[in-house]
C-alpha positions as a printed Julia matrix, in Angstrom:
349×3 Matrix{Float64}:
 -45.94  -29.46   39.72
 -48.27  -29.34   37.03
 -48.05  -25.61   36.79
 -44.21  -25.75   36.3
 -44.27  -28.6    33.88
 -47.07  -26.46   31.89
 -44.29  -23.41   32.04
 -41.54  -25.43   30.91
 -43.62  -26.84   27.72
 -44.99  -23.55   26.49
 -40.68  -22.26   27.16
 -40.16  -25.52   24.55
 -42.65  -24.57   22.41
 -41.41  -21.09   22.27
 -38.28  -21.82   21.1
 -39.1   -24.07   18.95
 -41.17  -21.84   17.4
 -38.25  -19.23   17.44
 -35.93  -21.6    15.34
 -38.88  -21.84   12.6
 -39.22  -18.5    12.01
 -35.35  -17.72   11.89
 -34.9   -21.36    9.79
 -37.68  -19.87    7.4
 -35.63  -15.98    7.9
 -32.21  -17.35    6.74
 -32.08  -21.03    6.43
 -34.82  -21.4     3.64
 -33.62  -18.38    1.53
 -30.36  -20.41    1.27
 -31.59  -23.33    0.52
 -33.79  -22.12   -2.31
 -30.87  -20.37   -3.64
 -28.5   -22.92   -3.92
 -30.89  -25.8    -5.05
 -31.81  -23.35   -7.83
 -28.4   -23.08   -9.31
 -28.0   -26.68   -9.2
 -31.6   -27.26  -10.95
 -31.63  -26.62  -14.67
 -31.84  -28.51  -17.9
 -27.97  -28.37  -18.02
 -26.9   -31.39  -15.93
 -24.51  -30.07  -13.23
 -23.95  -31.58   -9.51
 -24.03  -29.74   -6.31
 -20.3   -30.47   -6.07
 -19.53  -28.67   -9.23
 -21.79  -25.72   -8.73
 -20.26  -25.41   -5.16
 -16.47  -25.82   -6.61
 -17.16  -23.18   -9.52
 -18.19  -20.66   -7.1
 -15.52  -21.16   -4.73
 -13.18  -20.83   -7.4
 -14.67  -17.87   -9.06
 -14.32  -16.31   -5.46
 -10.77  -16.85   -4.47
 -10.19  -15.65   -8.53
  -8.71  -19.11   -9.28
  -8.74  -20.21  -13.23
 -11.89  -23.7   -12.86
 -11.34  -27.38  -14.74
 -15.26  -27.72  -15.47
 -16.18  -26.59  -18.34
 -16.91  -23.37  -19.98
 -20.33  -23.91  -20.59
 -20.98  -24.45  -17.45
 -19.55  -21.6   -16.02
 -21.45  -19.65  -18.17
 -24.77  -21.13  -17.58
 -24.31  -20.69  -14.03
 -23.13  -17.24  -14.14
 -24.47  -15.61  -17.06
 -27.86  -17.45  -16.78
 -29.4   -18.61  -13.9
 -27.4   -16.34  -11.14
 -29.04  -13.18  -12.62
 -32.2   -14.97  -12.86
 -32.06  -16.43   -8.93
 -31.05  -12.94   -7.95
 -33.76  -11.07   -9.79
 -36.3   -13.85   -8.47
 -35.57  -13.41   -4.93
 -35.45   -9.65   -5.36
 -38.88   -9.22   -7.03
 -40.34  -11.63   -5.05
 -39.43  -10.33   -1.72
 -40.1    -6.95   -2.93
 -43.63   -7.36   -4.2
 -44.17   -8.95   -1.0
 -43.27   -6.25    0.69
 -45.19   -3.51   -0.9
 -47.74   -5.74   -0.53
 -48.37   -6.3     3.33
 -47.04   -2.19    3.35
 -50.52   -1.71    1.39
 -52.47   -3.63    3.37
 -51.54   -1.84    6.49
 -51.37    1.17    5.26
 -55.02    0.97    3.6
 -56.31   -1.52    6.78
 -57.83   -3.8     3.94
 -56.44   -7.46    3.62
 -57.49   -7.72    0.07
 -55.0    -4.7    -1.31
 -52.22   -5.9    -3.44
 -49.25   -3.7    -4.82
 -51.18   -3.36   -7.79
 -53.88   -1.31   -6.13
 -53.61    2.26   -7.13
 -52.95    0.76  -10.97
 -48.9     0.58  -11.31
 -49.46   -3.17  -13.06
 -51.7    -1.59  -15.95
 -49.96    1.82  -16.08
 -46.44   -0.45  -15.94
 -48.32   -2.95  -18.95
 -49.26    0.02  -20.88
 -45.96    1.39  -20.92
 -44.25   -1.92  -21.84
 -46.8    -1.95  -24.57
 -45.96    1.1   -26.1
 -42.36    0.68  -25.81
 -42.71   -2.89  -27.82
 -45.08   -1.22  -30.29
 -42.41    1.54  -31.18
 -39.02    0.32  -30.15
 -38.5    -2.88  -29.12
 -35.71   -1.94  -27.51
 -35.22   -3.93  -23.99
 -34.14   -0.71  -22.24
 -36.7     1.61  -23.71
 -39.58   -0.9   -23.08
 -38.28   -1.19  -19.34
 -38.13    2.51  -19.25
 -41.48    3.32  -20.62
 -43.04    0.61  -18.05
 -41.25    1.98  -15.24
 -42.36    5.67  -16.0
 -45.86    4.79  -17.01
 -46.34    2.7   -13.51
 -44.73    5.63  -11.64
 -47.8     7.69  -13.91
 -50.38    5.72  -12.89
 -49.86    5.65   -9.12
 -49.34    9.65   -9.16
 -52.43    9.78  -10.76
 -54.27    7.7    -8.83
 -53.26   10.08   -5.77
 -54.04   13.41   -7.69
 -57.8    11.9    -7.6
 -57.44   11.78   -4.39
 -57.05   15.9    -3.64
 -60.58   16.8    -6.16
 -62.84   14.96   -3.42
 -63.08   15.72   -0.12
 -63.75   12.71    1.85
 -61.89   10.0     3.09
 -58.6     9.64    1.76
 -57.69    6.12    1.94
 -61.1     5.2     0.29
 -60.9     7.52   -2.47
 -57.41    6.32   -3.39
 -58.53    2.91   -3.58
 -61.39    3.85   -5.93
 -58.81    5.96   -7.79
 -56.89    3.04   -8.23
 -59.63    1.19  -10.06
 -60.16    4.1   -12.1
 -56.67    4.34  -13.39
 -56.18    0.77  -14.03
 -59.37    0.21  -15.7
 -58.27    3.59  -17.49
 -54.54    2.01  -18.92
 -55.89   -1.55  -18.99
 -58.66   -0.16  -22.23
 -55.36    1.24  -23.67
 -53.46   -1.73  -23.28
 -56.28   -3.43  -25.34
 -56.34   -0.34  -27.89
 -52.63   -1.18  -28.56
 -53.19   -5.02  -28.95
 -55.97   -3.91  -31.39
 -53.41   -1.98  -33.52
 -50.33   -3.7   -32.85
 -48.93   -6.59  -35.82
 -50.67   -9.65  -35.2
 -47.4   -11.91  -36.47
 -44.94   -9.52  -34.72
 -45.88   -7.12  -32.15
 -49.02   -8.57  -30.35
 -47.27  -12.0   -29.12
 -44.57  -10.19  -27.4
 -46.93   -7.85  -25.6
 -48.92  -10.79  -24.63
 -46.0   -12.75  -23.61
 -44.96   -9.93  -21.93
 -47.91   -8.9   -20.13
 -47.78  -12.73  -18.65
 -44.62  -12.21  -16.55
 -41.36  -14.03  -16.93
 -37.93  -13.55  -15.9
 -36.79  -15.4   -19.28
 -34.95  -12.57  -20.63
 -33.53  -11.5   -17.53
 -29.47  -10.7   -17.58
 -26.83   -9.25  -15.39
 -27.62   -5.33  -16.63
 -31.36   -6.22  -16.08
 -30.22   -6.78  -12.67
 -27.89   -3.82  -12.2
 -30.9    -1.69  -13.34
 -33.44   -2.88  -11.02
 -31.29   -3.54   -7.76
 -30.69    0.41   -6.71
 -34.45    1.14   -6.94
 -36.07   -1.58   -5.24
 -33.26   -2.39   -2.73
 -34.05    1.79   -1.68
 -37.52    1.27   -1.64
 -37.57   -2.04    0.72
 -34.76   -0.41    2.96
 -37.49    2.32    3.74
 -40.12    0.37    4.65
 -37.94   -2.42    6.57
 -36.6     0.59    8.27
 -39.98    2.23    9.14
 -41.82   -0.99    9.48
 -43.12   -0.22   12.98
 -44.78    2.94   11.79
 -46.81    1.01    9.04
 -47.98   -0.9    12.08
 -48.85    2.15   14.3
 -50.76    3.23   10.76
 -52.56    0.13   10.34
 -54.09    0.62   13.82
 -56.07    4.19   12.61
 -55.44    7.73   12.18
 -55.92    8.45   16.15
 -53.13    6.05   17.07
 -50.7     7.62   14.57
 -51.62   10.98   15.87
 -51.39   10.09   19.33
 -48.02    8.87   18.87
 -46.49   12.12   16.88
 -46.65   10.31   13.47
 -47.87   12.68   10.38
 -49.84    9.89    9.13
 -50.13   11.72    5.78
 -46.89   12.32    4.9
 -46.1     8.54    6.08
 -48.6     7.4     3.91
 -46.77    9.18    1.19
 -43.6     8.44    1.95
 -44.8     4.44    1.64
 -46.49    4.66   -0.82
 -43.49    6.37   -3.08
 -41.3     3.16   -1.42
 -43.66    0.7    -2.59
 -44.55    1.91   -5.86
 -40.85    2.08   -7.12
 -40.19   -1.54   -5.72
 -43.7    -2.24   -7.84
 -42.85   -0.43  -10.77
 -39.36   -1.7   -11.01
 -40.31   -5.3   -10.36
 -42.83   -5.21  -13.33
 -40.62   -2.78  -15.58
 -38.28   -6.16  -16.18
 -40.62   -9.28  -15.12
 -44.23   -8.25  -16.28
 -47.18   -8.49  -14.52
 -46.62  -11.13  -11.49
 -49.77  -11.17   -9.77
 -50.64  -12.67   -6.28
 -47.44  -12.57   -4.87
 -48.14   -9.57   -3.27
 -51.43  -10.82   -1.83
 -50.85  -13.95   -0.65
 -47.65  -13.66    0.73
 -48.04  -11.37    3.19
 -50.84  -13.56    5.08
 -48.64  -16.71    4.81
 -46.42  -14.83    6.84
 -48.75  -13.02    9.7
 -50.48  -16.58   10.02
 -46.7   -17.51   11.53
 -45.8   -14.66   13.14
 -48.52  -12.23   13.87
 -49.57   -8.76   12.57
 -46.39   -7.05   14.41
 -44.73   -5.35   11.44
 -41.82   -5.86   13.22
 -41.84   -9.16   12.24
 -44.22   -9.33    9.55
 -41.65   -7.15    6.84
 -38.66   -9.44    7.25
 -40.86  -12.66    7.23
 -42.52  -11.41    4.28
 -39.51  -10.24    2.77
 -38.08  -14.37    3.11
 -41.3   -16.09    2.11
 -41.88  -13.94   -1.07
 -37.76  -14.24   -2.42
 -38.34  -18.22   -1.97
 -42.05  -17.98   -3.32
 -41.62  -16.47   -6.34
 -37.73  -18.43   -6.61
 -39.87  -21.7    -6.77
 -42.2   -20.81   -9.07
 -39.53  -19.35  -11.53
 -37.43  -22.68  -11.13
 -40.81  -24.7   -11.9
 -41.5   -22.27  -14.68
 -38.0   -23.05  -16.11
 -37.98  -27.04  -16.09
 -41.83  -28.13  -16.23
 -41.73  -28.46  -19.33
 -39.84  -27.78  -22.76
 -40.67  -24.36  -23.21
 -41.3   -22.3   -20.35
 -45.03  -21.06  -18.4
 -45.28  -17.65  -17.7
 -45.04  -16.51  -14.41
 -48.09  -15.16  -14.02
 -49.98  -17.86  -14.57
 -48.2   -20.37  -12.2
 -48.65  -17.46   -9.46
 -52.27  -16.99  -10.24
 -52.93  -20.83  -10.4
 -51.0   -21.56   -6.64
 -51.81  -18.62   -5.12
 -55.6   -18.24   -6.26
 -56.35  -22.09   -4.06
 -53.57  -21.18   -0.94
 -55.62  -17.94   -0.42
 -58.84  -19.54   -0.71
 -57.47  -21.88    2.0
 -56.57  -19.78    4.1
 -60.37  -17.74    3.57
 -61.77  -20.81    4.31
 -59.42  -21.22    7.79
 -60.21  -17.58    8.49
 -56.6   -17.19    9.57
 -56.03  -14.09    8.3
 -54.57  -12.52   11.27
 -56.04   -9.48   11.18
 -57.81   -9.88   14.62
């Protein structure tokens, strides 16, 4: 008797814990979304926002007003959209990282695509100002920095993973002096605040083209590692399991790397440099459901879209202006890792 009630409690507790991790899969990202249209300075009611997107759907002319509409729309769709998509992607390159280099403390920003990325923005603002060149120039230079990062790689000959880590420093102390050589020269009254601004993170600016520009790369680069995501598991167990298995570990490694970068690169080519996200995430979602990869990519891929969706909604209404991203990231997710230090549930073991 007490054997089969223990069964049947631990089959309860099983499925409960089956409906929390789909609930936080699809029911949370859903939630987030929608409460984030309906939050906003502009006063508008869940009713409206639901009947103004039914009606824009069955392509039926709306009563509410214009503004609305366009605020909705033109304004905070893009924004939710790009939130979710950065967010879930930087989350994403970040637990691909940490299994690929078997360190919990890697971020996306490793091998130096945030500096390269910042430099590139800088220069861009410092000779254009142009939104499209700026995003350009950041994209390319963060594409730079990580292919630099594994050219150090091939002049030593020892271990691989190590040395690119160590690269990585290099090449983002290397692009974070120049980002500090082009604050030095750059207008103090017209240049140097948007840099700095910029360098913060924010999705402010963000519009529908933003959108269109970003979506093909980093949707390409998730879809490879959420297709492969059992391989980054088999690599985050060691170079003999890989082998053993038939896996070319190196070109793999490669292969994610690429992925991760242009989900990196593109993320901080329109939002800036959004730190943490990438760090934290990914252990908020193997404390739920394990180190299976499996698992860990799509849960990551939910918790970072409503992460980062949060923070950007906080960002817009705490206050009249609006904080830059990177410092509400840095300021939650700096104490929730500590936390979770301090818990030593970082299931790694």
């Amino acid at each position: 008797m007490g054997s089969g009630k223990t069964l049947q409690k631990a089959r309860i507790q099983n499925k409960n814990l089956l409906s929390f991790k789909n609930f936080l899969l699809f029911g949370l990202p859903l939630i987030c979304f929608f409460s984030s249209l309906v939050i906003g300075r502009y006063g508008a009611s869940p009713f409206e926002v639901f009947k103004l997107i039914f009606e824009k759907l069955i392509c039926r002319k709306n009563q509410l007003p214009m503004a609305l509409e366009t605020i909705i729309f033109d304004i905070r769709l893009p924004r939710i959209c790009a939130a979710m998509l950065i967010g879930g992607g930087l989350s994403v390159s970040g637990a691909s990282f940490q299994g690929i280099f078997r360190n919990p403390l890697v971020s996306p920003f490793i091998l130096g695509v945030a500096t390269g990325a910042g430099f590139g923005a800088a220069i861009g603002i410092l000779l254009s100002g142009n939104n499209l060149v700026i995003q350009g120039s950041a994209f390319l230079f963060g594409m730079l920095a990580v292919m630099i990062s594994y050219g150090l790689t091939k002049i030593y000959k020892t271990s691989s993973i190590l040395v690119m880590v160590l690269s990585g420093v290099i090449v983002g102390s290397f692009f974070s002096a120049l980002i500090s050589l082009i604050k030095y020269i750059a207008d103090p009254y017209d240049k140097l605040p948007v840099i700095v601004f910029w360098l913060m993170g924010s999705l402010a600016s963000i519009s529908k083209n933003d959108l269109f520009i970003i979506a093909l790369p980093m949707v390409t680069g998730i879809g490879i590692m959420f297709s492969i995501r059992w391989k980054i598991g088999v690599l985050s167990m060691g170079e003999e399991e890989a082998q053993s298995l038939g896996l070319n570990s190196t070109k793999l490694r490669i292969l994610l790397v690429l992925s991760a970068t242009f989900v990196t690169a593109s993320a901080v080519a329109v939002s800036g440099v959004i730190g943490w996200v990438g760090l934290v995430i990914p252990h908020l979602a193997r404390m739920i459901t394990g180190p299976d990869y499996r698992k860990l990519i799509p849960l990551s891929l939910s918790l970072g879209a409503c992460y980062l969706l949060l923070i950007d909604t906080l960002a817009r209404n705490l206050i009249t202006g609006e904080v830059p991203l990177g410092i509400l990231t840095a300021t939650l997710g700096a104490p929730i890792f500590a936390i979770i230090l301090k818990k030593g549930t970082l299931g790694w073991s």
